[in-house]
mmCIF file as gemmi writes it, N, C-alpha and C atoms, coordinates in Angstrom:
data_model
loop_
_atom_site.group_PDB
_atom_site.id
_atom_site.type_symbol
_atom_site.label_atom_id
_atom_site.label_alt_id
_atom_site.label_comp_id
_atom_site.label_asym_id
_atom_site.label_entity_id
_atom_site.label_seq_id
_atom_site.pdbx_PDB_ins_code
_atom_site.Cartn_x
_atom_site.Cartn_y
_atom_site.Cartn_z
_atom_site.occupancy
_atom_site.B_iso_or_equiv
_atom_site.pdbx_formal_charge
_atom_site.auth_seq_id
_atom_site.auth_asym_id
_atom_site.pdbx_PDB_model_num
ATOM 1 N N . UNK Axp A 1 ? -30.831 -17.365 11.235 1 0 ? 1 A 1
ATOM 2 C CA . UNK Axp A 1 ? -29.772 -16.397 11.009 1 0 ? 1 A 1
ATOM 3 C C . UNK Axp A 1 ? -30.069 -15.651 9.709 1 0 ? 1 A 1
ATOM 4 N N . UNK Axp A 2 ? -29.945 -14.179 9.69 1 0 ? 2 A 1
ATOM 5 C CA . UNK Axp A 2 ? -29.674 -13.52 8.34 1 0 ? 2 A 1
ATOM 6 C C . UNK Axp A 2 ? -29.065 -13.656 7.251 1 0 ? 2 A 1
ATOM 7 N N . UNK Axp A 3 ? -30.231 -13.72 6.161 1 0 ? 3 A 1
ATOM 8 C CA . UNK Axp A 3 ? -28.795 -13.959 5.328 1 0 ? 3 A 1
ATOM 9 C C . UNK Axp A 3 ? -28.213 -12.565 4.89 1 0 ? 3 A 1
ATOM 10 N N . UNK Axp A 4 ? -26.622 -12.557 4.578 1 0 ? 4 A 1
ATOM 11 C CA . UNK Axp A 4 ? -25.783 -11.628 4.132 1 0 ? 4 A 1
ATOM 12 C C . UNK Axp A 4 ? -26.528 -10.802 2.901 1 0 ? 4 A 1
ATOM 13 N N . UNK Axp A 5 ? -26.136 -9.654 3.081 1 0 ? 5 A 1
ATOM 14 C CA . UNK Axp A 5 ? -27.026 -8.503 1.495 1 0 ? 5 A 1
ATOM 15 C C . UNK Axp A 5 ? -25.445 -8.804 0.852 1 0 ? 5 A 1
ATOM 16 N N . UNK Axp A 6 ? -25.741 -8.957 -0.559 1 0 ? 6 A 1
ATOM 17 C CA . UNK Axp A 6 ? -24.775 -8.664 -0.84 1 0 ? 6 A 1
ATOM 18 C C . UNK Axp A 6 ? -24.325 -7.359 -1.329 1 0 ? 6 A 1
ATOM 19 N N . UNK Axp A 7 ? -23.599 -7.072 -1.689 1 0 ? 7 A 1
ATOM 20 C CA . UNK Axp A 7 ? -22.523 -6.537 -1.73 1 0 ? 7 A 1
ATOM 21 C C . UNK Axp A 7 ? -22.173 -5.357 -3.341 1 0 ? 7 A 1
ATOM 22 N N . UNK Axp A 8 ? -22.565 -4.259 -3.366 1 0 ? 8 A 1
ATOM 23 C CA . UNK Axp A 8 ? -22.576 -3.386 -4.927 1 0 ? 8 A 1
ATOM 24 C C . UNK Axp A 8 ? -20.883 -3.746 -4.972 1 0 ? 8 A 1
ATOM 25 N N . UNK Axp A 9 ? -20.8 -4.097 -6.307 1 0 ? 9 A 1
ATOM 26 C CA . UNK Axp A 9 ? -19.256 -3.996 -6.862 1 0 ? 9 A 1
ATOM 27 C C . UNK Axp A 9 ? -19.248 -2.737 -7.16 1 0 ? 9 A 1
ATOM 28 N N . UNK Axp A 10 ? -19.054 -1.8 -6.192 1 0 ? 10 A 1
ATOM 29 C CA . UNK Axp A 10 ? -18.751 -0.018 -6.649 1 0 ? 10 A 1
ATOM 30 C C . UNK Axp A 10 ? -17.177 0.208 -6.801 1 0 ? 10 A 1
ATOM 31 N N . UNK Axp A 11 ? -15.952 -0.731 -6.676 1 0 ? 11 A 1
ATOM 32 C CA . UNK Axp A 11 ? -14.92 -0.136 -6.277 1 0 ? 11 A 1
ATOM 33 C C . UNK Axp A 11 ? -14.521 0.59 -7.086 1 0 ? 11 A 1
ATOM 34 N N . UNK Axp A 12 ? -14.722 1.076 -8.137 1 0 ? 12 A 1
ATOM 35 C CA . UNK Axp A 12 ? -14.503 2.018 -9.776 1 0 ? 12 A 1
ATOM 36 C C . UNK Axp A 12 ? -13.753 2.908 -9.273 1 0 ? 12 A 1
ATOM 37 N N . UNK Axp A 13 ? -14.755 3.703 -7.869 1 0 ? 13 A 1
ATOM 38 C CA . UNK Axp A 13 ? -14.709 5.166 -7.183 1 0 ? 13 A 1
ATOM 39 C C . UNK Axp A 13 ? -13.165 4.967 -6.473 1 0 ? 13 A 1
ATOM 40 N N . UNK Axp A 14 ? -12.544 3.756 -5.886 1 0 ? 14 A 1
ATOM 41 C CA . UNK Axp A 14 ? -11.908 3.656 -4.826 1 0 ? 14 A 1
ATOM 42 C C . UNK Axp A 14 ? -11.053 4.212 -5.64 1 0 ? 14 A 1
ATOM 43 N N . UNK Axp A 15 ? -9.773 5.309 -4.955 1 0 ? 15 A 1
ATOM 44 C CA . UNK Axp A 15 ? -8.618 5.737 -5.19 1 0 ? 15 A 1
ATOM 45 C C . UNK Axp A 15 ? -7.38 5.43 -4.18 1 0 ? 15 A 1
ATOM 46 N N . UNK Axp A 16 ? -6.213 5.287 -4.43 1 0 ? 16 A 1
ATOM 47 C CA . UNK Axp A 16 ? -5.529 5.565 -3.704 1 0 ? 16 A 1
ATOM 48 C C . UNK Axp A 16 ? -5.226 7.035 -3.551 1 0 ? 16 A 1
ATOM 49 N N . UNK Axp A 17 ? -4.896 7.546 -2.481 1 0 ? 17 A 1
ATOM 50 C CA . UNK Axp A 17 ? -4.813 8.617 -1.542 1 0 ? 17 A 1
ATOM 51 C C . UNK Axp A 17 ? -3.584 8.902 -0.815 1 0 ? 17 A 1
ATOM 52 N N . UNK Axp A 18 ? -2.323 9.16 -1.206 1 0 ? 18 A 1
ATOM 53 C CA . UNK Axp A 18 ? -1.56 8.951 -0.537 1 0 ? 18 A 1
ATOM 54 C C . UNK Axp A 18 ? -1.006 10.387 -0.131 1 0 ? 18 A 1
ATOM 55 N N . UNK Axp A 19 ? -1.03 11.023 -0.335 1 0 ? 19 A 1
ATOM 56 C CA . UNK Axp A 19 ? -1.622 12.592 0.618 1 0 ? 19 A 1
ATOM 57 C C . UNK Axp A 19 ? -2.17 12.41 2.434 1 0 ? 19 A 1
ATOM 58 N N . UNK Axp A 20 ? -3.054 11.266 2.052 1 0 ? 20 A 1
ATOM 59 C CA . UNK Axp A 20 ? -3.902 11.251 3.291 1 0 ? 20 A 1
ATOM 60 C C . UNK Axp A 20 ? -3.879 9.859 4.103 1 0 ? 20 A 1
ATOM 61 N N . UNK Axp A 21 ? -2.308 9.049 3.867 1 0 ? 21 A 1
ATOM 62 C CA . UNK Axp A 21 ? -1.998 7.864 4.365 1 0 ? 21 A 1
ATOM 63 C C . UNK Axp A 21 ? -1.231 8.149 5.635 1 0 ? 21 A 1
ATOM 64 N N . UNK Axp A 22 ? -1.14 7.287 6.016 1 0 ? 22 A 1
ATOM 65 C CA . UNK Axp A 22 ? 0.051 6.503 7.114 1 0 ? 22 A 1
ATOM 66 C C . UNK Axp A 22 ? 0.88 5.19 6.401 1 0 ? 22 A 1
ATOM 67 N N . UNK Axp A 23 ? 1.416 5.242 5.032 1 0 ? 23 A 1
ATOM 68 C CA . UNK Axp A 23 ? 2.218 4.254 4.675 1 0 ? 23 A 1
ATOM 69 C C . UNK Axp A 23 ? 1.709 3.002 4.948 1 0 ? 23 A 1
ATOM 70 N N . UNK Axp A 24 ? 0.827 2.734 5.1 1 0 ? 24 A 1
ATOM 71 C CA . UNK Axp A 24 ? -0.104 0.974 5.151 1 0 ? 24 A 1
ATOM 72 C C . UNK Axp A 24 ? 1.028 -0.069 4.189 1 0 ? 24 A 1
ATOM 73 N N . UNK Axp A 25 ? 0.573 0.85 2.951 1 0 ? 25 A 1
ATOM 74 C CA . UNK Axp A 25 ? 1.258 0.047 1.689 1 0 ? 25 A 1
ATOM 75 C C . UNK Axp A 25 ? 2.387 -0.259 2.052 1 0 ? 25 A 1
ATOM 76 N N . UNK Axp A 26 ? 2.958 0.672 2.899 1 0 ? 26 A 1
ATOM 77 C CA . UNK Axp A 26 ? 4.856 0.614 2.463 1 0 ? 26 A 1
ATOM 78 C C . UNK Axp A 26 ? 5.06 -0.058 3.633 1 0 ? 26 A 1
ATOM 79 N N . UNK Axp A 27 ? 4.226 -1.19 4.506 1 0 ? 27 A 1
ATOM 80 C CA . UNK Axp A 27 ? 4.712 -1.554 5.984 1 0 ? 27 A 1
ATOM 81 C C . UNK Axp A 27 ? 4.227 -2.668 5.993 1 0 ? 27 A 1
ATOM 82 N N . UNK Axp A 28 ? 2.967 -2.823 5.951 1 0 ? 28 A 1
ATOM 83 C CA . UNK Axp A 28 ? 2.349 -3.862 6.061 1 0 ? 28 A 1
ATOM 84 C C . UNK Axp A 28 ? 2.263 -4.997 5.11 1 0 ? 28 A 1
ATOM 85 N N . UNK Axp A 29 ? 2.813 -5.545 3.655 1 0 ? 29 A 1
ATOM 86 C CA . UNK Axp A 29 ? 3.127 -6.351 3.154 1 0 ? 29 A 1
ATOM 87 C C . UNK Axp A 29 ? 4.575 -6.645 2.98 1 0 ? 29 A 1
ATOM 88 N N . UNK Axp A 30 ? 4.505 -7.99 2.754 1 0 ? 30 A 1
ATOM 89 C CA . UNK Axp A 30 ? 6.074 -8.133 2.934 1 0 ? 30 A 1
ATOM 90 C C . UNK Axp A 30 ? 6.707 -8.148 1.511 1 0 ? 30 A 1
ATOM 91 N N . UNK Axp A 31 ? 7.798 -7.781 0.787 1 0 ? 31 A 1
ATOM 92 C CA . UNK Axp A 31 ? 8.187 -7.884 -0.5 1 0 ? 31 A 1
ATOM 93 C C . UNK Axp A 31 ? 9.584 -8.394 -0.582 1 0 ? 31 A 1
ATOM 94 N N . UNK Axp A 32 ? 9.585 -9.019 -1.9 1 0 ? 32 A 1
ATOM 95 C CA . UNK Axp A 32 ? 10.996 -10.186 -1.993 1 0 ? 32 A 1
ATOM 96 C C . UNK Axp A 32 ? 11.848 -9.206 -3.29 1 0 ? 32 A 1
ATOM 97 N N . UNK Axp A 33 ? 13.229 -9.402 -2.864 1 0 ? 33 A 1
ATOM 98 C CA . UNK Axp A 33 ? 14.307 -8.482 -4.134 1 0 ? 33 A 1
ATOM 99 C C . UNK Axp A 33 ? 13.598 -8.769 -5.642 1 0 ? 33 A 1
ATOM 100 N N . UNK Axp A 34 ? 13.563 -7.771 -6.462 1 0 ? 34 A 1
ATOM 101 C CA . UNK Axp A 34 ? 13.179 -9.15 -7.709 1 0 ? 34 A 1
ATOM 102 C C . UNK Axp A 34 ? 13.257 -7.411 -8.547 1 0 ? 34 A 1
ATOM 103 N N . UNK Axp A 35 ? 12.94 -7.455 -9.643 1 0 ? 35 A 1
ATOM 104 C CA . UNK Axp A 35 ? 13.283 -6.575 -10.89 1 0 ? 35 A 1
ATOM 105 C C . UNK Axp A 35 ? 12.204 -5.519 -10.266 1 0 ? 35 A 1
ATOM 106 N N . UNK Axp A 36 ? 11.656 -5.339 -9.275 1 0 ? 36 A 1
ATOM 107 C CA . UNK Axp A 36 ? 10.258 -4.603 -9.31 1 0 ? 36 A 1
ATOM 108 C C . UNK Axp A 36 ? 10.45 -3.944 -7.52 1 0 ? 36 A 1
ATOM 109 N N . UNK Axp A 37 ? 11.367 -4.259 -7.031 1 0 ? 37 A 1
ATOM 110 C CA . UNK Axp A 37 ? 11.456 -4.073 -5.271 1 0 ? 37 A 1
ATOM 111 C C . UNK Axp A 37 ? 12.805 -4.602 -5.233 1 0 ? 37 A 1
ATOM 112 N N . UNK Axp A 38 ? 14.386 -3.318 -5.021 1 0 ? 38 A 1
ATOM 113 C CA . UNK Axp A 38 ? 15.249 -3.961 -4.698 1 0 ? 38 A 1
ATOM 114 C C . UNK Axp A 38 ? 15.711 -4.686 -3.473 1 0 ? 38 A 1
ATOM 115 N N . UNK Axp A 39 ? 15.046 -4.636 -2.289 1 0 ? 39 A 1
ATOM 116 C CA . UNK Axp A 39 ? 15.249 -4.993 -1.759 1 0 ? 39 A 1
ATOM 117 C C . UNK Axp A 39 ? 14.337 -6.074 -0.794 1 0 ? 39 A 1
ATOM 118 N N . UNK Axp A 40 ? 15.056 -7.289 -0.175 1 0 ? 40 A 1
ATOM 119 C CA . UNK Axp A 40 ? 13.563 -7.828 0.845 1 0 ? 40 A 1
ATOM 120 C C . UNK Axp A 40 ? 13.534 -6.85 1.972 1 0 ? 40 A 1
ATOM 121 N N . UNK Axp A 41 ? 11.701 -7.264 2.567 1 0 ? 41 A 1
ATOM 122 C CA . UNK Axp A 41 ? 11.413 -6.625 3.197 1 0 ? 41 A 1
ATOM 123 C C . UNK Axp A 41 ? 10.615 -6.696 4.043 1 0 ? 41 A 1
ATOM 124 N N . UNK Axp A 42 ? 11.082 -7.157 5.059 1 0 ? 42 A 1
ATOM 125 C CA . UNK Axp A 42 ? 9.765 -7.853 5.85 1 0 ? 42 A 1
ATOM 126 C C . UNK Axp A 42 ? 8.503 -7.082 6.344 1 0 ? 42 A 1
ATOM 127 N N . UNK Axp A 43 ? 7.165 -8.009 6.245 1 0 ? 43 A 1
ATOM 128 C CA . UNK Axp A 43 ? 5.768 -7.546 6.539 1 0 ? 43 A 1
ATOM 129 C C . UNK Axp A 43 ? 5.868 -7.174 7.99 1 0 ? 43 A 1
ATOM 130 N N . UNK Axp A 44 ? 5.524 -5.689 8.253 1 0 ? 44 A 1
ATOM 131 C CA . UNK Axp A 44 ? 5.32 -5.026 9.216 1 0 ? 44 A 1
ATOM 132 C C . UNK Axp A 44 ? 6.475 -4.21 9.633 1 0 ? 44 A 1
ATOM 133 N N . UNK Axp A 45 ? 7.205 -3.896 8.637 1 0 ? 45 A 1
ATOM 134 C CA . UNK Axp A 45 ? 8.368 -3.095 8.638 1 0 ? 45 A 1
ATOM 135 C C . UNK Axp A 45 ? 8.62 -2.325 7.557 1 0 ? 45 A 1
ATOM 136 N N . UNK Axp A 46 ? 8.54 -0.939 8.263 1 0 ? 46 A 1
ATOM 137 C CA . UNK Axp A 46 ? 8.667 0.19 6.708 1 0 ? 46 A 1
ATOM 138 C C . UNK Axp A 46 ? 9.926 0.251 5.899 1 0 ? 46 A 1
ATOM 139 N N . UNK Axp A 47 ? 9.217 0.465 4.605 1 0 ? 47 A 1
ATOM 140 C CA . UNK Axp A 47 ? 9.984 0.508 3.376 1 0 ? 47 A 1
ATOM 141 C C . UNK Axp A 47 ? 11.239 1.334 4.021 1 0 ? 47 A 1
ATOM 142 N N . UNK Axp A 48 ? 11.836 1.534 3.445 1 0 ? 48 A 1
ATOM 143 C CA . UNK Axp A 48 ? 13.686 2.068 3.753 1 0 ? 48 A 1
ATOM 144 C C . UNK Axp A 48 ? 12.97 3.482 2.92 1 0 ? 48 A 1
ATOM 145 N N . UNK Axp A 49 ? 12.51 3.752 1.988 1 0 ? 49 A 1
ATOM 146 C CA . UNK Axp A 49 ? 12.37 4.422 1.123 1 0 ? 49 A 1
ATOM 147 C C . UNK Axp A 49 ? 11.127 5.567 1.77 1 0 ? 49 A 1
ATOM 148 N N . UNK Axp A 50 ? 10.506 4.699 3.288 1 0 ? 50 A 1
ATOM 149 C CA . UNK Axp A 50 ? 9.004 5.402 3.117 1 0 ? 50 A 1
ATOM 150 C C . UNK Axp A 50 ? 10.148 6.987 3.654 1 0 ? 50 A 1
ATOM 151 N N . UNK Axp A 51 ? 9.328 7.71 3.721 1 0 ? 51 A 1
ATOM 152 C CA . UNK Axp A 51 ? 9.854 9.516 3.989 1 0 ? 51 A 1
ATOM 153 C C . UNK Axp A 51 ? 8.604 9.283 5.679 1 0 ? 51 A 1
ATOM 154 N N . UNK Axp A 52 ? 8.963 10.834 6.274 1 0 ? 52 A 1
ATOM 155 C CA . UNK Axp A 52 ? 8.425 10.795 7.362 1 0 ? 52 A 1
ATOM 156 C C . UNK Axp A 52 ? 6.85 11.622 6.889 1 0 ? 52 A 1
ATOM 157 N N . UNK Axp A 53 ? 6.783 12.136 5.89 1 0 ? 53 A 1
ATOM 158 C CA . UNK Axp A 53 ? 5.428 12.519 5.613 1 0 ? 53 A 1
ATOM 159 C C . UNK Axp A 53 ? 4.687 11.445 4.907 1 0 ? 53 A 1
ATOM 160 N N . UNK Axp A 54 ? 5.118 9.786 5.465 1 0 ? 54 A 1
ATOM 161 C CA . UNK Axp A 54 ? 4.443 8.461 4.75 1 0 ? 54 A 1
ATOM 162 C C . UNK Axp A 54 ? 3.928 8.815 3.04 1 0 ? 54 A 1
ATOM 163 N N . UNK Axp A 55 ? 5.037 9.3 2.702 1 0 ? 55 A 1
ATOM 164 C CA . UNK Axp A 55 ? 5.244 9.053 0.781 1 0 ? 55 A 1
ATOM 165 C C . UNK Axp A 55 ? 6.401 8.265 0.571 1 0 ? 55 A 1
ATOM 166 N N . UNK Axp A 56 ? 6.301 7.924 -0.661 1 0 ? 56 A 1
ATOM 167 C CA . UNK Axp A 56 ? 7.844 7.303 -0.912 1 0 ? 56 A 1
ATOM 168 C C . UNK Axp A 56 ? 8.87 8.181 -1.11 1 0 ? 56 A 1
ATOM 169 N N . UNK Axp A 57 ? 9.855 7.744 -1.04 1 0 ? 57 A 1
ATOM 170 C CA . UNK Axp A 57 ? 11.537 8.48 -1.017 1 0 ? 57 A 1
ATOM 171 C C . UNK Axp A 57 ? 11.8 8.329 -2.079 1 0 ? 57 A 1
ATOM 172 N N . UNK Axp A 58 ? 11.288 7.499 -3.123 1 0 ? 58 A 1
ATOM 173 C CA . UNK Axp A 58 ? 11.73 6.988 -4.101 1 0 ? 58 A 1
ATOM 174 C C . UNK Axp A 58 ? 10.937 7.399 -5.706 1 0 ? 58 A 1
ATOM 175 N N . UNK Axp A 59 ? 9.766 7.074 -5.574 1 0 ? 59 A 1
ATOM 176 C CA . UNK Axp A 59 ? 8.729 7.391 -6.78 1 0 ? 59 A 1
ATOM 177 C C . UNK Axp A 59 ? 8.665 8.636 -6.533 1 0 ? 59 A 1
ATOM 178 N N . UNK Axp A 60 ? 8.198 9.559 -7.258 1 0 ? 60 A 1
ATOM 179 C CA . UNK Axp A 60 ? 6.911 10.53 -7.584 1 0 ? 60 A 1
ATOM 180 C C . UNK Axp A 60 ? 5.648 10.104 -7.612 1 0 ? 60 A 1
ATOM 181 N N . UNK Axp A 61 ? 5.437 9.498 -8.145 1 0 ? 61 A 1
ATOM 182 C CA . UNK Axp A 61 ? 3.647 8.811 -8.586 1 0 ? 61 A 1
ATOM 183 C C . UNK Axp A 61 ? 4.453 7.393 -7.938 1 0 ? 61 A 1
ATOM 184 N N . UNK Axp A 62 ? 3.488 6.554 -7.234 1 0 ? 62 A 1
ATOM 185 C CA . UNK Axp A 62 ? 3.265 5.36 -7.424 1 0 ? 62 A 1
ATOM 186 C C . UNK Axp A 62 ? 2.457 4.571 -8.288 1 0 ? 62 A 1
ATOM 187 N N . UNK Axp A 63 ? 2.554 3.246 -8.848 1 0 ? 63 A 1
ATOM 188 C CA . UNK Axp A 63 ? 1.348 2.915 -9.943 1 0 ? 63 A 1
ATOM 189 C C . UNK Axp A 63 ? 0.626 1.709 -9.14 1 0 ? 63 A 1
């Protein structure tokens, strides 16, 4: 069997893009009430907040 190449640690370049999403972020993890996310939220269910052009309703910038 082959062995695996590894792997350039390039992610420097990676950006988020949220212009050019489908809300991944805002659906697919699940988040608990706490000083940082008022509300729970279960994984695989969009944020209350996502908008229909998959930005938030809520931020301007996300960090």
């Amino acid at each position: 069997m082959p062995r695996p190449l590894p792997l350039a640690d390039d992610r420097a370049h990676l950006r988020a893009d949220c212009a050019r999403c489908a809300g991944l972020c805002c659906v697919a993890p699940a988040f608990a009430a706490s000083a940082d996310f008022a509300i729970d939220k279960p994984a695989g269910t969009p944020c209350v907040h996502l908008a229909d052009d998959f930005r938030c309703g809520v931020h301007a910038r996300l960090r």
